[in-house]
MITI-791911 format. One record per residue: x, y, z of N, C-alpha, C in turn; residue number from 0. Coordinates in pm, whole numbers, plus 50000, padded with zeros to 5 digits. Last residue first. Example, Ala and Ser with C-alpha at 12.3 -4.5 7.8 and 13.67 -1.06 7.14 Angstrom:
2
R    n_xx    n_yy    n_zz   ca_xx   ca_yy   ca_zz    c_xx    c_yy    c_zz     n
R   51285   49775   50708   51367   49894   50714   51290   50003   50787     1
R   51319   49431   50780   51230   49550   50780   51320   49670   50780     0
***
This chain:
247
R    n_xx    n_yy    n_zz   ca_xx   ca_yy   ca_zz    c_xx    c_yy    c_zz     n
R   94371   51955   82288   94480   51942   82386   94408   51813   82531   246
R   94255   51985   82063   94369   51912   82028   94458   51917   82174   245
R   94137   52344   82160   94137   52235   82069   94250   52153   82045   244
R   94072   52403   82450   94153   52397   82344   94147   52302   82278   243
R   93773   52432   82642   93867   52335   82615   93956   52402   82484   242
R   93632   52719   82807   93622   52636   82672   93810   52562   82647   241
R   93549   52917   83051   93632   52794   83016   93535   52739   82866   240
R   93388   53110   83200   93453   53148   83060   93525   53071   82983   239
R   93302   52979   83427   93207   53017   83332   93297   53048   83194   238
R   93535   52861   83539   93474   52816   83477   93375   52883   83387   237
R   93675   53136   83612   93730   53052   83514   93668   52972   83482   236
R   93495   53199   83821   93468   53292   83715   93559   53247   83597   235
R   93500   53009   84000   93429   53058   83925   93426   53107   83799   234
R   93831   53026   84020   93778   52914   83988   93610   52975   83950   233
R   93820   53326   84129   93905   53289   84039   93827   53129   83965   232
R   93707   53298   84418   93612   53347   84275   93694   53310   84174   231
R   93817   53084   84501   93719   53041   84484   93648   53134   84387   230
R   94081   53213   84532   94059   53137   84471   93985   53092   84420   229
R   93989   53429   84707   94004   53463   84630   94043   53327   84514   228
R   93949   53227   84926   93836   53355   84869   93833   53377   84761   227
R   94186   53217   84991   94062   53090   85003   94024   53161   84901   226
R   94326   53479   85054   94382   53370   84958   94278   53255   84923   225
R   94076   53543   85267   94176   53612   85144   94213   53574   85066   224
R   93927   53296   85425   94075   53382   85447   94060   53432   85294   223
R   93715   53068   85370   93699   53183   85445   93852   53308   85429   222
R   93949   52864   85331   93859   52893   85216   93762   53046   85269   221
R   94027   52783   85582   94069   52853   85471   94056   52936   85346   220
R   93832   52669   85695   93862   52792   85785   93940   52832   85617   219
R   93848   52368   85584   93741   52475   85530   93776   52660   85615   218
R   94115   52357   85656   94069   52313   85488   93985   52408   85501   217
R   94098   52335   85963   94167   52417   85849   94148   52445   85751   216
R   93933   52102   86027   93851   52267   86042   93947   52325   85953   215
R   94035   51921   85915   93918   51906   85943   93924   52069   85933   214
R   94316   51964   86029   94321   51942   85893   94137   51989   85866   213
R   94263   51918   86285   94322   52066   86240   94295   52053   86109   212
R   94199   51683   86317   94113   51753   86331   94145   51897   86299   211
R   94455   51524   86243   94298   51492   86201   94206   51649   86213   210
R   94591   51628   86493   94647   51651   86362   94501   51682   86264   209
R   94451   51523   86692   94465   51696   86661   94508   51697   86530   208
R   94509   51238   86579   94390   51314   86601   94336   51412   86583   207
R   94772   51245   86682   94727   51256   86552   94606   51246   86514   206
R   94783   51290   86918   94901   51345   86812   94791   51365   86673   205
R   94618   51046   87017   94557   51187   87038   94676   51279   86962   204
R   94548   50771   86876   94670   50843   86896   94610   51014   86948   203
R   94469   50437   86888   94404   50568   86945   94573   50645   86961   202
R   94328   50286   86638   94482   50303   86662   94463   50439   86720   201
R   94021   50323   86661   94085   50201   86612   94218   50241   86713   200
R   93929   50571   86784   93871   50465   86877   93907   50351   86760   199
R   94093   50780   86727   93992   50840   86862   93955   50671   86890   198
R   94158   50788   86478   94254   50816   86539   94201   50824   86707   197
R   93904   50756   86337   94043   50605   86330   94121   50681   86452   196
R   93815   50970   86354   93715   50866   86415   93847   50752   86401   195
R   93980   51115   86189   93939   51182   86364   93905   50997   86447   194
R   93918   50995   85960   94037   50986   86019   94025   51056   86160   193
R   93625   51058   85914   93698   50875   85944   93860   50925   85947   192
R   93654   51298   85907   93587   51284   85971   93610   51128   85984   191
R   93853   51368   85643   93905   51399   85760   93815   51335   85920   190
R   93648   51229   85458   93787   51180   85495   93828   51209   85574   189
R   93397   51417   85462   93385   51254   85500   93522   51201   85517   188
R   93541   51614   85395   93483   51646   85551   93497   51503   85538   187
R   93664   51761   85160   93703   51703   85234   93613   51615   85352   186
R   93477   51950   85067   93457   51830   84972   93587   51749   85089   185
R   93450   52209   85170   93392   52108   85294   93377   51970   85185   184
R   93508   52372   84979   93591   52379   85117   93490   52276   85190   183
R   93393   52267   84740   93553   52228   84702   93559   52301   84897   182
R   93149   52381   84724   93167   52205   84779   93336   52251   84766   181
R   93145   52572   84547   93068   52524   84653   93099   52432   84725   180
R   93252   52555   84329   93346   52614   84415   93273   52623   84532   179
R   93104   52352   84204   93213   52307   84216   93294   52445   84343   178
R   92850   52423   84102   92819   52366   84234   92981   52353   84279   177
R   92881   52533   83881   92858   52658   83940   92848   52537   84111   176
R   92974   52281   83707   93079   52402   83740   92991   52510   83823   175
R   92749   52128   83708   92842   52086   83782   92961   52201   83823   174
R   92576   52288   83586   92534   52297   83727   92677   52186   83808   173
R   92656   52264   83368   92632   52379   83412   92646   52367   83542   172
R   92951   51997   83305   92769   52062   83278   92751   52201   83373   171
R   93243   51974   83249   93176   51974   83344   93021   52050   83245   170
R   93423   51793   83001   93333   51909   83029   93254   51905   83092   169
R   93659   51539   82942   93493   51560   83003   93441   51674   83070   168
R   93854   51628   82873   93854   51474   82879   93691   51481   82861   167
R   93951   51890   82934   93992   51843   82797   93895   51691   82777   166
R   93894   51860   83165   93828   51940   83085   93797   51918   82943   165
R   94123   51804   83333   93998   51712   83340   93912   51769   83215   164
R   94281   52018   83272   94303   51912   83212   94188   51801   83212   163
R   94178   52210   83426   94157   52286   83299   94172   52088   83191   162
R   93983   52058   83686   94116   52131   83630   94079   52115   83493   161
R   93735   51975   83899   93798   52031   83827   93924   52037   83804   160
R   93451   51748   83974   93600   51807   84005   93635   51898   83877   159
R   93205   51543   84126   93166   51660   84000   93346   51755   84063   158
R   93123   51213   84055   93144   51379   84159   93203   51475   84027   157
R   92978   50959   83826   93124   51072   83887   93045   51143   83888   156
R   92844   50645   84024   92813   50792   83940   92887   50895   83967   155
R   93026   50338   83868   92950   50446   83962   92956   50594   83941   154
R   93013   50235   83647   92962   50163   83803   92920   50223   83853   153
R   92975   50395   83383   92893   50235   83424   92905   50141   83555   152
R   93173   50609   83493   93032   50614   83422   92979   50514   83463   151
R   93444   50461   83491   93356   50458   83632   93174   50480   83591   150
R   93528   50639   83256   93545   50442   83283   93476   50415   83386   149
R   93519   50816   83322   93473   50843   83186   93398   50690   83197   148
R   93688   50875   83581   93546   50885   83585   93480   50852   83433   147
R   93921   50843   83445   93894   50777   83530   93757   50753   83520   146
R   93952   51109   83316   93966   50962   83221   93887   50793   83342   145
R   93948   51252   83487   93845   51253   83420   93815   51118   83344   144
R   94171   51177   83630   94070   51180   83650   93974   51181   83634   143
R   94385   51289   83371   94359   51116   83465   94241   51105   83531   142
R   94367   51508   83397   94346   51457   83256   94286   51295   83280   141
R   94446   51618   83625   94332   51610   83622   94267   51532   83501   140
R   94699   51551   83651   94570   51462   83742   94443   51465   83699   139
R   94794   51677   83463   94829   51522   83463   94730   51497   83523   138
R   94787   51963   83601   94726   51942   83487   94681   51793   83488   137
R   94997   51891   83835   94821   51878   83857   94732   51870   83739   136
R   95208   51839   83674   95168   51752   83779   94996   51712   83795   135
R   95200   52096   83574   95213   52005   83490   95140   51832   83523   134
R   95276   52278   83823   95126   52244   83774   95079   52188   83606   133
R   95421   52052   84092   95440   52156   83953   95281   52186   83900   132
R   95353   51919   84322   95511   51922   84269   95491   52023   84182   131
R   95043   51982   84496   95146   51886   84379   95258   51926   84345   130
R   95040   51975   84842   95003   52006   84680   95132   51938   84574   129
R   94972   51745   85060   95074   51834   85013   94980   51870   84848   128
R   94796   51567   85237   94786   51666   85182   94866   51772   85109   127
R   94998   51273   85281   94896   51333   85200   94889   51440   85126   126
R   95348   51387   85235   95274   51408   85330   95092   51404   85228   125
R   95547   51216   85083   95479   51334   85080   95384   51317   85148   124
R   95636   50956   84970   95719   51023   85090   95611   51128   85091   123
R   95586   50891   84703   95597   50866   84809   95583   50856   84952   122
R   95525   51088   84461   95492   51126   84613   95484   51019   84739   121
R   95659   50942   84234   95707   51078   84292   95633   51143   84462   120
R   95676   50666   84127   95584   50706   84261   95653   50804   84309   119
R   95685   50582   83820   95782   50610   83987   95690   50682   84001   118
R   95566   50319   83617   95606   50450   83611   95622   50462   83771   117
R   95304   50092   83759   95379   50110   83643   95444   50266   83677   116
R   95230   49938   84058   95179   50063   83954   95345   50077   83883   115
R   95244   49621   84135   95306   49756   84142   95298   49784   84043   114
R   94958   49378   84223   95074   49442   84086   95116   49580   84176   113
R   94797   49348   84532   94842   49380   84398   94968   49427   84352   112
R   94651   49179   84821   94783   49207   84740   94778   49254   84555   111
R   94537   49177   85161   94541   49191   85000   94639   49226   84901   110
R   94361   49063   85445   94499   49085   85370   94481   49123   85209   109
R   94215   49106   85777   94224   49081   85663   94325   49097   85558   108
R   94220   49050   86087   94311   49111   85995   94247   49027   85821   107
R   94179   48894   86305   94090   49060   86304   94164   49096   86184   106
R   94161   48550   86112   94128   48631   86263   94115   48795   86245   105
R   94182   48640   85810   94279   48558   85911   94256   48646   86052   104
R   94108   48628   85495   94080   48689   85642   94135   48596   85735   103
R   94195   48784   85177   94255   48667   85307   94217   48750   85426   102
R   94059   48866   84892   94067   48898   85004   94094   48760   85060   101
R   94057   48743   84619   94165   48838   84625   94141   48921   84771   100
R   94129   48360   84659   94060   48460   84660   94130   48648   84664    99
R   94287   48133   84663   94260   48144   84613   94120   48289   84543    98
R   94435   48149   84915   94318   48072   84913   94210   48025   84775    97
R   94628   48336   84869   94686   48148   84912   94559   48095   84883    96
R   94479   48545   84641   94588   48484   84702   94620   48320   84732    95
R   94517   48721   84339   94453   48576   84400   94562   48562   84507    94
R   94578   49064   84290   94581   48938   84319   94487   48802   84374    93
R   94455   49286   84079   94430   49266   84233   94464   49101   84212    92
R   94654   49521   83884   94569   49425   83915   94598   49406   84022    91
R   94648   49896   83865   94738   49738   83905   94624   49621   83934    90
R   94560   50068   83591   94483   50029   83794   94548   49892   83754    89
R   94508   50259   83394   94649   50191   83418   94604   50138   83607    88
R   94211   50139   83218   94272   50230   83315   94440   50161   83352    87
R   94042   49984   83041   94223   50042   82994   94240   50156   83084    86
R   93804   49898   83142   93787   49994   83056   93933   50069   83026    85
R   93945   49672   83302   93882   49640   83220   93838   49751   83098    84
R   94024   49845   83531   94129   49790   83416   94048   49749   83312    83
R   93810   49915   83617   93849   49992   83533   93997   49943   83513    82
R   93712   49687   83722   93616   49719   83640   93715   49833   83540    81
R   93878   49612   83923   93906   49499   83795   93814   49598   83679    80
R   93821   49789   84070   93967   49833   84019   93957   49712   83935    79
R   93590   49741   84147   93564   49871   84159   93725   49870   84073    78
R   93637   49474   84283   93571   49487   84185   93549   49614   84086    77
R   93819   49598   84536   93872   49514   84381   93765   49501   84293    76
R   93601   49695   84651   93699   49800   84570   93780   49718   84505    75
R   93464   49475   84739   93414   49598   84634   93508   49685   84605    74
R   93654   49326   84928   93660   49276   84786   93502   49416   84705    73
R   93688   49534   85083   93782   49553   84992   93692   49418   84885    72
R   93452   49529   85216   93487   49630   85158   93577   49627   85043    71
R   93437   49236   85311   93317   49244   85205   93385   49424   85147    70
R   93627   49276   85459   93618   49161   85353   93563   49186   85228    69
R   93629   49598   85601   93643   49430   85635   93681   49363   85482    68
R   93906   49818   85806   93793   49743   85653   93812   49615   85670    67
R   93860   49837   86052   93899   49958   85939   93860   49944   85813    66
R   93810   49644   86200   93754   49765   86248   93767   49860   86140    65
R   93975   49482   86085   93864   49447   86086   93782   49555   86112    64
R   94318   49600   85994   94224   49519   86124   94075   49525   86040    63
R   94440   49465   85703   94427   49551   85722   94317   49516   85896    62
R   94760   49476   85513   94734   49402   85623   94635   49493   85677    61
R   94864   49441   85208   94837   49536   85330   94749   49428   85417    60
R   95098   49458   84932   95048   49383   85046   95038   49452   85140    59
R   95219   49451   84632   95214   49536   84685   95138   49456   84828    58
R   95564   49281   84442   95354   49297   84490   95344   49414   84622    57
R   95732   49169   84207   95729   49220   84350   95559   49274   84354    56
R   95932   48868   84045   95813   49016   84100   95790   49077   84194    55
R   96123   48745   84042   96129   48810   83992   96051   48929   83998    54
R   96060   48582   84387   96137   48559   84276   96203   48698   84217    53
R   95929   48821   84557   95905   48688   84541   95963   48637   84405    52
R   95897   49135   84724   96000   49045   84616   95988   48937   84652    51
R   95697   49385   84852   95729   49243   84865   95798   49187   84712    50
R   95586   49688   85014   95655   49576   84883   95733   49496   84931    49
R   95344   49685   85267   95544   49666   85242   95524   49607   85085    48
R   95103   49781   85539   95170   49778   85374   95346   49735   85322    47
R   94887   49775   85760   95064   49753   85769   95069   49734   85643    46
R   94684   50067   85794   94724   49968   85766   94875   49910   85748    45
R   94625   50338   85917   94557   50262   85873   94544   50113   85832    44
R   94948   50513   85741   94855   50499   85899   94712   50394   85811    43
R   95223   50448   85605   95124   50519   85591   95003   50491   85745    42
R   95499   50422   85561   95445   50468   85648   95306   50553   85698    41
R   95536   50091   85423   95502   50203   85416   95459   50276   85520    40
R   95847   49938   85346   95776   49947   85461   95677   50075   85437    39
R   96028   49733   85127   96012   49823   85172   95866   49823   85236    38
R   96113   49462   85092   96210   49580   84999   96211   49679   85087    37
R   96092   49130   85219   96004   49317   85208   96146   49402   85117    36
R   96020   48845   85016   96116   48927   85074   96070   49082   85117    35
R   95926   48525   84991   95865   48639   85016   95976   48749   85116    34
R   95984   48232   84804   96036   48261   84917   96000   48445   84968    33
R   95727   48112   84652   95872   48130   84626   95834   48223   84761    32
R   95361   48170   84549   95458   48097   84589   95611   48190   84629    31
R   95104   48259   84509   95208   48297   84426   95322   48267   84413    30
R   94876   47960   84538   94953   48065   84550   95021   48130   84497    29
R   94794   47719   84486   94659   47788   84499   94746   47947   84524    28
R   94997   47527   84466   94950   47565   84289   94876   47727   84349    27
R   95247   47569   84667   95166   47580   84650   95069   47616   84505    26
R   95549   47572   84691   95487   47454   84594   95357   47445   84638    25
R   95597   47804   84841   95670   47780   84673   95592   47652   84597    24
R   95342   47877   84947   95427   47853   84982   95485   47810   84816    23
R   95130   48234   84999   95152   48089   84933   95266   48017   84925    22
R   95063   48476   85074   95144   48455   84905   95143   48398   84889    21
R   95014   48451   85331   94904   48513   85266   94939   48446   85103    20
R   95179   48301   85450   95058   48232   85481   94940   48332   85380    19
R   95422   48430   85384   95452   48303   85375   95295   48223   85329    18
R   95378   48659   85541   95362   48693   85434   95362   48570   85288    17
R   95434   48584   85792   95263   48624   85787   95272   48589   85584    16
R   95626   48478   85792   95576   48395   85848   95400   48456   85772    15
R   95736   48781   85807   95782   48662   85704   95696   48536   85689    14
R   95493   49051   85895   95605   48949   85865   95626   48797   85804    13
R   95422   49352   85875   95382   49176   85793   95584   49156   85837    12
R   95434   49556   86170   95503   49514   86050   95453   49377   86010    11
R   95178   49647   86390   95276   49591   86368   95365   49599   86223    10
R   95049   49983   86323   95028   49844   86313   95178   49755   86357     9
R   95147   50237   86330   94987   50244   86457   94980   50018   86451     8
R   95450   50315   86387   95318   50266   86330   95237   50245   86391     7
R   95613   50590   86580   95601   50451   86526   95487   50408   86497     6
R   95761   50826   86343   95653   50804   86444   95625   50663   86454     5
R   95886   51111   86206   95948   50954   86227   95838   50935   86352     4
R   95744   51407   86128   95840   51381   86190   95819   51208   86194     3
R   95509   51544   85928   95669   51524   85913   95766   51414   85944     2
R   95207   51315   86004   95311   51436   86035   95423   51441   85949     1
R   95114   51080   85992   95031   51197   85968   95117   51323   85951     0
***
């Protein structure tokens, strides 16, 4: 959650584990060959590591039962086969040992996909950090929209901004006058399951406060001077927004 080196709220996959999710080398129902970590993510919520099996490498999380079950993730692989299917760049979702793209094994469920194409500049970056440049954020937003364009036919796109989402899909009236409304409490349902993970899954009171500073901060902000003044800025840039042509 923090800056500072903290130890995981999960164990580490190990060799043995990663043996029983990928499939053994002369398994047909698997990905087989001998399963190596590269690397360890330090993310909270779940044990994650790229994994090298021959020539490829996969992505793999380990996740408790209390955090997501079976039936969750296999809807968000359906939710990521749907928009590869409409030419989103979304890594495919593996088959595993069982032949399925969720493995439940006692309180832990498991899952594995493709590594995302092009370098993972935020790594390391603390969630909430802002973006690197505003080339960066333009990029997101062009992606996002593109996202939601492909989501249309599952599910129904929230209503976001940047000048780049814009280009893709022009917010409607009532989506740009509701947008600087919602943008200081469009956090709450995330920070509010991370209070709740940090209070009664992987109980850390560090990071809890953390959770919960983030929680009231975000919106306390938007109240301050700099908040404020963003929020009319974003107003009053949408009403006068018209896309460039060819961009």
């Amino acid at each position: 959650m923090g800056r500072e080196l903290a130890e995981p709220d999960w164990p580490p996959l190990t060799d043995d584990e990663l043996r029983s999710v990928l499939g053994q080398a002369d398994d047909p129902g698997g990905l087989g060959r001998q399963p190596v970590v590269t690397w360890r993510s330090p993310r909270p919520m779940s044990a994650a590591a790229l994994v090298r099996h021959g020539d490829a490498t996969v992505v793999v999380k380990r996740h408790h039962l209390s955090v997501r079950t079976p039936a969750q993730l296999a809807a968000e692989h359906a939710f990521a086969s749907h928009l590869r299917m409409r030419g989103q760049p979304v890594p495919a979702v593996l088959r595993l040992a069982d032949g399925q793209s969720v493995l439940w094994r006692g309180d832990f469920c498991y899952e594995a996909q493709q590594v995302a194409d092009g370098i993972d500049l935020y790594r390391d970056a603390v969630s909430w950090s802002p973006y690197a440049s505003l080339g960066h954020a333009y990029a997101a937003g062009v992606a996002l929209a593109r996202l939601h364009l492909a989501a249309a036919d599952f599910l129904a796109a929230a209503a976001v901004i940047l000048d780049g989402y814009q280009t893709v899909r022009p917010l409607s009236d009532a989506e740009a006058a509701a947008l600087p409304r919602l943008l200081p409490v469009v956090h709450l349902e995330y920070a509010l399951s991370e209070a709740d993970y940090f209070t009664s899954v992987a109980i850390s009171p560090a990071n809890a406060d953390l959770a919960y500073e983030y929680l009231i901060g975000h919106a306390w902000w938007f109240g301050q001077p700099p908040g404020a003044a963003l929020l009319g800025f974003l107003a009053e840039h949408l009403r006068g927004y018209r896309p460039s042509p060819g961009r």
